[in-house]
N, C-alpha and C positions, 0 to 999 in steps of 0.2 A: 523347335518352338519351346521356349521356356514355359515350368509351370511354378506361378505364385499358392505361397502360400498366404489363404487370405488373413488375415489380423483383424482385420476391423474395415467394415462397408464407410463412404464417406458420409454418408448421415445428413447430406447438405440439405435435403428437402423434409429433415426434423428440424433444424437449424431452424428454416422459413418459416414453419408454423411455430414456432415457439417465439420469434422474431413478431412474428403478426401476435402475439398475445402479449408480449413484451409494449410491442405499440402502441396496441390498444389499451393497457394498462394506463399510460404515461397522458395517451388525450383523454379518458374519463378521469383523471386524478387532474386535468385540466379547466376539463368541462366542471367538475364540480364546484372548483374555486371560484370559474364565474356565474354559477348559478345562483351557491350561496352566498356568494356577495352583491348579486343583482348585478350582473356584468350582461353584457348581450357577447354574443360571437361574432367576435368582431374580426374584421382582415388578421390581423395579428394570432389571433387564435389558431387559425385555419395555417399561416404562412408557420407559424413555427413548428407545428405538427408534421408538415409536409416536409421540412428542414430535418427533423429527425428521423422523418419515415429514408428519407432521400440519401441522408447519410448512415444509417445502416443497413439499408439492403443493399449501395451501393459495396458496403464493406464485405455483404454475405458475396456478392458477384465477384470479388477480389478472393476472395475465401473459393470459390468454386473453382476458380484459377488458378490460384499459387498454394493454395492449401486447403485440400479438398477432403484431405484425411483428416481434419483440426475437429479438437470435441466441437459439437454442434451445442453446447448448453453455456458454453464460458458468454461467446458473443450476447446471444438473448437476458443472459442474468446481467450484464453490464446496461445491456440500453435500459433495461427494467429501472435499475437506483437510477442511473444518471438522468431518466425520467420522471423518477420519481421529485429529484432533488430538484430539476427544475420546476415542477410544479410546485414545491414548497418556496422555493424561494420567488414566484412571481406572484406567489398569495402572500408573502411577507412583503414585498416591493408594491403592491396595492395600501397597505396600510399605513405602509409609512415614507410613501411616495419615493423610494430609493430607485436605482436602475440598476441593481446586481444584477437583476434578472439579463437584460441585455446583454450585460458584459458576460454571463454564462454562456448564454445562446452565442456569443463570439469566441469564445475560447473553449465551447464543446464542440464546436464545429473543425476550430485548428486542433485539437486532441485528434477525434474521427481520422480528418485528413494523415495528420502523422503517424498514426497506429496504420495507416491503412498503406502510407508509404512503406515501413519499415516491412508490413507483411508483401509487399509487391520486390521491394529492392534486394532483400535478407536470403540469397538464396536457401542458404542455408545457416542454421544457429551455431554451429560449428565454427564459423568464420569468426563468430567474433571471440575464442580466446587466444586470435593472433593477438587484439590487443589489449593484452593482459595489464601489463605497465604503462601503457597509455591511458587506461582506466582508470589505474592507479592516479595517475597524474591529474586527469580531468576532474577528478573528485576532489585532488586537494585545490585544483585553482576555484573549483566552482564553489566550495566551503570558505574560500580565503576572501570573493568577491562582494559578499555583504561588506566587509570588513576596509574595503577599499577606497579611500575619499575620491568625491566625484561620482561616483555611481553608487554608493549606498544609499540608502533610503534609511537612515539613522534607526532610530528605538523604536521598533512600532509594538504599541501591545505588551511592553517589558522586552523584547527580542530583538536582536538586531541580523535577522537573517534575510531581508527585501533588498534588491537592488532595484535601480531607479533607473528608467530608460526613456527620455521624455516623458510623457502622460503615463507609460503603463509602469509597473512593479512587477518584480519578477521572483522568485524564491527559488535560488539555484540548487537548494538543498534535496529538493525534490527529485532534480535530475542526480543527484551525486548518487543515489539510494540504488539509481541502476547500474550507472559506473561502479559502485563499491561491489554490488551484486556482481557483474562480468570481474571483476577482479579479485572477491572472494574465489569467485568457482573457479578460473584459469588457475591461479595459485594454489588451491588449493587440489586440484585434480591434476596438477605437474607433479608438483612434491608432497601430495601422499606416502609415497613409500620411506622417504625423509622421518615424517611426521607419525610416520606407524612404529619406528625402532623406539622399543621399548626402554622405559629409564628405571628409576626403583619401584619398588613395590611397596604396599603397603597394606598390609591384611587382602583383601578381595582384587582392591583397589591398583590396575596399572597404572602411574606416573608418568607424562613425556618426560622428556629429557628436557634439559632448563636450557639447552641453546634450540628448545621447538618453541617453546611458549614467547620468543622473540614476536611471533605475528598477531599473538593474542596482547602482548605488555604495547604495541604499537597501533591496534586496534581499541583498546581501552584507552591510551593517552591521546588520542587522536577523538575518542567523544568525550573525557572531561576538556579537552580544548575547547570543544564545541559547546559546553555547557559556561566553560567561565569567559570567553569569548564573544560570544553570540547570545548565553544565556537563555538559552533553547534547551532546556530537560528534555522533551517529547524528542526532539531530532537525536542528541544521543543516546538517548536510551535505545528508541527505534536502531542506529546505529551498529551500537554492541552488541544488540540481543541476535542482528540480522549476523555476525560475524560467529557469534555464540551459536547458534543454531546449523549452522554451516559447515562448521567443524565438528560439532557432533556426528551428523550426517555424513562426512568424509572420514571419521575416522571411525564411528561406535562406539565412541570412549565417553563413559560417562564422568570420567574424572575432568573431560574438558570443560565438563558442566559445572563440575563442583568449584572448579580454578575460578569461573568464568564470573562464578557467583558469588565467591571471596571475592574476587576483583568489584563488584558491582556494591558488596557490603562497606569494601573498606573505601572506595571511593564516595559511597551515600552518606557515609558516613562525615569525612572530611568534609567533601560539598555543602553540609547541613550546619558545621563546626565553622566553616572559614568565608561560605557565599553569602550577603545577606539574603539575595533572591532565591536563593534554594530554600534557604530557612525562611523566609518569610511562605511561599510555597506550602511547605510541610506545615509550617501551624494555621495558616487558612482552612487545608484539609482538616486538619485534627479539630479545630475550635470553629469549622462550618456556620454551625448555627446561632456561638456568638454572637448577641448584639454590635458587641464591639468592631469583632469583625466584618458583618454585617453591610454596617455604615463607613467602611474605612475607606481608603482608596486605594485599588486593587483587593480590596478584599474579597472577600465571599460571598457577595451579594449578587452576583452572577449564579454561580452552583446554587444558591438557594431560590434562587427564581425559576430554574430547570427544573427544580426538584418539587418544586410547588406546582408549575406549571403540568410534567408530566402526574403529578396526583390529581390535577384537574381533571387528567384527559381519564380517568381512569382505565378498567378493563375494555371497550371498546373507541375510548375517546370522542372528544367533542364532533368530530365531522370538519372537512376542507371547510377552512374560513366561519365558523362557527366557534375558535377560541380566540385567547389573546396571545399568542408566542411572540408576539411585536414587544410585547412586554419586557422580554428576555435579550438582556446586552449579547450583540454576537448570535443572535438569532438565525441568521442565515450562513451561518460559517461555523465558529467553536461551537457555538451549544444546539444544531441544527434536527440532532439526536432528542431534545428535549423541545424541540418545536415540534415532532413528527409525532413522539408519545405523548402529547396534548391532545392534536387533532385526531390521531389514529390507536391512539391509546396503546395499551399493552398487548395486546392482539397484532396491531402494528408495527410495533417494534422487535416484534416475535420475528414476524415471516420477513422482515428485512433482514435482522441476523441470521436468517435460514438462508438468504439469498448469498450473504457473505458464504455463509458455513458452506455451499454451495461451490461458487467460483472458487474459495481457496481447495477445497476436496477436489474441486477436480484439476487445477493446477498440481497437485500432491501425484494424483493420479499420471498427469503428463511425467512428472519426475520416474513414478516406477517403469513407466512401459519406455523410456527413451532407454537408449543403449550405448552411450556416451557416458561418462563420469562428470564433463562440463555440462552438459544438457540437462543430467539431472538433477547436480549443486545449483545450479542458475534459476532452473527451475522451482527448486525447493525455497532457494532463497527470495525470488521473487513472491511467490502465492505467500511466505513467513511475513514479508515486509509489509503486505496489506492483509495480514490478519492481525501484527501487532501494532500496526497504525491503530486501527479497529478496535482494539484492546484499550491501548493504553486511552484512544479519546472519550470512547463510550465509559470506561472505568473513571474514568476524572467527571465526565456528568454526571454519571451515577454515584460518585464520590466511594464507591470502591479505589479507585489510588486517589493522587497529587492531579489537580488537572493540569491539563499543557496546552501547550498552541497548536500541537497539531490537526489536521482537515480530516473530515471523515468521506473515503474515497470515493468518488463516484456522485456524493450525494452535496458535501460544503461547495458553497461559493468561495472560488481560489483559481484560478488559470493555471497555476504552476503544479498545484497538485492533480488536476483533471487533468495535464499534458501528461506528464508524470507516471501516470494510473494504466493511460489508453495503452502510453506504449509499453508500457506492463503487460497488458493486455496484446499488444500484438506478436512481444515475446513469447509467452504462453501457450499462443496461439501457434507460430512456428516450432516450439517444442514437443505438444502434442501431436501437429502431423507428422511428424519425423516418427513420433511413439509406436501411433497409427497404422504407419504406413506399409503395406506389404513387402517382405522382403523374399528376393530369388533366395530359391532352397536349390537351386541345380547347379551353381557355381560353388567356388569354394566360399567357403564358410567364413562371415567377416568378423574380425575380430571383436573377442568385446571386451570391454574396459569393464574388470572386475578389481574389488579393493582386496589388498593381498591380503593375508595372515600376519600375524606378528613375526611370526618366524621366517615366513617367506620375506619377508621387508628386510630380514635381518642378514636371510645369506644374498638376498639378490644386493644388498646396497654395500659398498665396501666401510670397514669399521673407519674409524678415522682416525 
C-alpha cells in the first residue's frame, strides 16, 4: 500500500464558506441599489441571485470532482467582482434605462458554463503544449478577424477590434491573449536551453545571442501591427508586456528586460511621431484638463468626468445609487473603475484592488508549487495578463498612463472579455491542483523540469 506524502488538504469546504460570503456580498451590493433607488424586490431580484448562486456552487461541485486539490480562494475572489460588476452595472441600466445589464447576466452565465467545461474536459494542463503552434496559429487568425470584410464590426470607440455575428459582437482579441499565453509557455519551455546559450557581455550584463531575440523582434512587430492595424494601444501593450514578462521568467535574464524595453521606447516613440491616433492619445493625457481638450471630440472629457466623479465619491463614497456615474461616457464598461470610486469611494476601490492583488498572488502561487516548466510559464503568464489588463485600465482612469479600450476583468460590461477571464480562471484552477496535489514518494522519483545554468545549456546544446 502506497504512502502519500501529503502537500496540501483540498480545502473544498473553505472554498464553500468563502463562496457563501462571496454571494452574499453581490445580493447586498444588489439589495442596496434597489433600496436606494426606491426599487421593491422584485422577480428579477430574486431570479438573478439564484442564477449566480446556481452557477457557482455548481462550479464548486465540478471543483470537488475534477479538482479537488485547486486553491479554494481564486473561485470566491472571481464570484465576488463579477458580482460586484453586476450590481454596478444594473444601477447604471436603471438610470439610464440601457439592458447591459441583461446582456451581462447572458454572457456571465456562458463564461461560468465555459470555465466549468474546460475544468471538466482538461484532464490535465499538460495536454495543451501539444498545441503549441496551433496556438500560434489561432491567435494570428483570431487578431486578423476584426480586420475581415463581412464580419468586422468596423470603428468602434477609435478601434477596430469587434467582429460582428448577426446581433452579437464579439472581441477575438480577448481569446488570442490565451492562445498567445499556451504558445509563449510551449515555446518557450521546448527551447529554453536554445535561449540560455549565452551571447556577449557587457559589464554585469549577459546578452542573448541575436538569432534568440528572433521571438522577441516577432513578438514586438506583431503588437505594433496591432497598434497601426486595429489601433488598439491597451491590446498591444497588454501583448508585449505578457511575452516580456514570460521570457523573463524562463530565462532570469534581466537583459531580456532591458531589450524588451528599448524595444517598447523606440516603438513609443515612432507610434507618437508617425500614428495620429497614438499622438492624439498622448496629448489628451498630457493636456487632460485642457478646456480645449475637454470639449473636443474624443477628447478628454471622459477622464475628466471619472476624475471628478471619483472626487465626488470621496473617502467612503456616495452609497449604491446615491451618485451620478450615469454622468460618465462608458460608465458601465471603459470608466466602470470610476463609477465604483464615486459610489464606494476610496475605501472601495481599496479592497477591490486587494481582491485583484489577491487572485493574481495566488495564481503566481499556482506557478511556484506546479512542477512542469509549461505549467508554470502559463501560469505566470496568465495571472500577468489580468494584472496588466488591471494596470494599464485603472492607470488610464486615473490618468497615471494614456487611457485605452481595454475591460477591467471580471467587473466591465463586455461578453468577450468575461468569456475571456472565466476561462482564465479555470486554467488557473487546473494549474493549482496539479501544484496541490499529493505526489507518491514510494515510486521512482518523477522527473522535474528545472531551468539549466548557462553553462549547462552550453555543453548540453551542440555549438553550431
Amino acid at each position: 500500500m502506497s504512502q502519500l506524502q501529503t502537500v496540501a488538504k483540498p480545502r473544498r469546504n473553505t472554498e464553500l464558506l468563502l463562496l457563501i460570503l462571496a454571494l452574499g456580498m453581490s445580493a447586498l451590493a444588489n439589495a442596496l441599489v434597489n433600496l436606494n433607488l426606491g426599487r421593491t424586490f422584485d422577480n428579477d431580484f430574486f431570479a438573478q441571485i439564484a442564477i449566480l448562486a446556481g452557477l457557482s456552487l455548481a462550479f464548486h461541485m465540478v471543483l470537488r470532482f475534477k479538482a479537488k486539490y485547486a486553491d479554494p480562494v481564486i473561485l470566491p475572489v472571481v464570484v465576488a467582482l463579477n458580482g460586484l460588476g453586476l450590481a454596478v452595472i444594473h444601477r447604471l441600466d436603471i438610470a439610464t434605462g440601457d439592458t447591459a445589464g441583461q446582456r451581462q447576466w447572458m454572457w456571465t452565465s456562458l463564461a461560468v458554463v465555459a470555465a466549468i467545461a474546460v475544468v471538466w474536459f482538461l484532464r490535465d494542463h499538460r495536454i495543451l503544449r501539444r498545441y503549441t503552434y496551433i496556438s500560434l496559429l489561432a491567435s494570428v487568425v483570431l487578431l486578423i478577424l476584426p480586420l475581415v470584410p463581412g464580419i468586422s464590426a468596423g470603428n468602434v470607440n477609435g478601434a477596430t477590434v469587434w467582429i460582428a455575428i448577426g446581433p452579437f459582437t464579439f472581441q477575438p482579441g480577448e481569446i488570442a491573449k490565451i492562445t498567445l499565453a499556451i504558445f509563449f509557455a510551449g515555446y518557450l519551455s521546448s527551447n529554453r536551453d536554445l535561449i540560455l546559450l549565452a551571447g556577449k557581455k557587457i559589464g554585469p550584463l549577459q546578452l542573448p545571442r541575436v538569432r534568440d531575440l528572433a521571438p522577441m523582434i516577432v513578438a514586438w512587430l506583431a503588437s505594433v501591427g496591432v497598434l497601426v492595424f486595429q489601433r488598439d494601444l491597451g491590446t498591444s501593450i497588454l501583448f508585449f508586456g505578457l511575452f516580456m514578462v514570460m521570457i523573463y521568467v524562463a530565462t532570469s535574464r534581466i537583459s531580456w528586460i532591458l531589450i524588451g524595453l528599448a524595444l517598447i521606447a523606440v516603438g513609443g516613440v515612432a507610434a507618437y511621431q508617425i500614428f495620429p491616433h497614438v499622438t492624439q492619445r498622448i496629448d489628451v493625457w498630457v493636456n487632460a484638463l485642457d478646456p480645449e481638450y475637454i470639449g473636443a471630440p474624443f477628447g478628454s472629457g471622459q477622464i475628466v468626468s471619472g476624475l471628478f466623479g471619483m472626487a465626488n465619491g470621496g473617502l467612503l463614497g456616495t452609497g449604491f445609487g446615491q451618485g451620478a456615474p450615469y454622468s460618465i461616457p462608458l460608465a458601465n464598461s471603459d470608466m466602470i473603475i470610476a463609477s465604483i470610486g464615486e459610489e464606494l469611494g476610496l475605501v472601495g476601490l481599496f479592497a477591490i484592488l486587494c481582491l485583484y492583488a489577491l487572485f493574481i498572488a495566488r495564481g503566481f502561487r499556482a506557478a511556484l508549487g506546479t512542477r512542469d516548466a509549461f505549467g508554470k510559464l502559463l501560469a505566470v503568464g496568465l495571472s500577468f495578463a489580468v494584472a496588466l489588463q488591471c494596470f494599464v485600465i485603472i492607470g488610464g482612469v486615473t490618468r497615471l498612463i494614456p487611457l485605452t479600450g481595454l475591460t477591467t476583468p471580471f467587473l466591465a460590461a463586455g461578453g468577450s472579455s468575461l468569456l475571456s477571464n472565466w476561462i482564465i480562471v479555470a486554467l488557473i484552477l487546473k494549474i493549482s491542483d496539479a501544484a496541490r496535489r499529493p505526489i507518491d514518494v514510494t515510486g521512482p522519483p518523477a522527473p522535474v523540469e528545472t531551468t539549466p545554468t548557462i553553462d549547462q545549456a552550453q555543453k548540453e546544446v551542440p555549438a553550431p
